[in-house]
N, C-alpha and C positions, 0 to 999 in steps of 0.2 A: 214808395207810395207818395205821389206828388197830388191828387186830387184833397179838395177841401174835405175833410170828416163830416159825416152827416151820422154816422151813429157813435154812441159811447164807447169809447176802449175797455173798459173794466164790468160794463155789463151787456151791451149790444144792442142796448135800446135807444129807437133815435132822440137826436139833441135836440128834435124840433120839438118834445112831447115834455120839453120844461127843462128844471135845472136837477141835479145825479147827487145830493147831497150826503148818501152811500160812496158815492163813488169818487169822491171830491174831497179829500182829507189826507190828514198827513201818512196814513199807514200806503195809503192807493197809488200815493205820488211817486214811491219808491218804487212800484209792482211793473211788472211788463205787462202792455196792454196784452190783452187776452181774445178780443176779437175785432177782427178788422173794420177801420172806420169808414169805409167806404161801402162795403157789404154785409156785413153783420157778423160773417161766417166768422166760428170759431178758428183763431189762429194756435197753430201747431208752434210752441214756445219752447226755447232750449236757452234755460239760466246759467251762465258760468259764472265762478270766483270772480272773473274782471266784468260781467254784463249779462246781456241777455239779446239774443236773435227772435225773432219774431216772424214766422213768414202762413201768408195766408194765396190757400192752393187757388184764387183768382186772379190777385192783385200785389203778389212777389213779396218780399223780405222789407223788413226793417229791423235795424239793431238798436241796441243803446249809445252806441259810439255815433250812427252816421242820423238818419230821418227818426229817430227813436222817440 
């Protein structure tokens, strides 16, 4: 995913509608986004022992190692 985020990763509401103060803290910072930043849509997430995959059925994959 190489386009700028326009929506939140951990809730899916856009960034333009202010600042995610839920969603902005130390517990969220560890968390694999949950929905894609460019489209909202819920992304289909796979946590392993070493990371986490993230891929959303529009706009493809992100992991924790590479765009994460």
């Amino acid at each position: 995913m190489t386009t700028a985020a326009a929506y939140c990763v951990h809730c899916g509401q856009s960034l333009a509608a202010g600042t995610h103060p839920g969603c902005h803290n130390p517990r969220t910072a560890l968390e694999p986004p949950r929905f894609c930043p460019q489209c909202a849509r819920r992304m289909v997430v796979q946590v392993t022992p070493t990371g986490w995959a993230a891929r959303c059925s529009r706009h493809g994959a992100c992991t924790s190692e590479g765009t994460g």
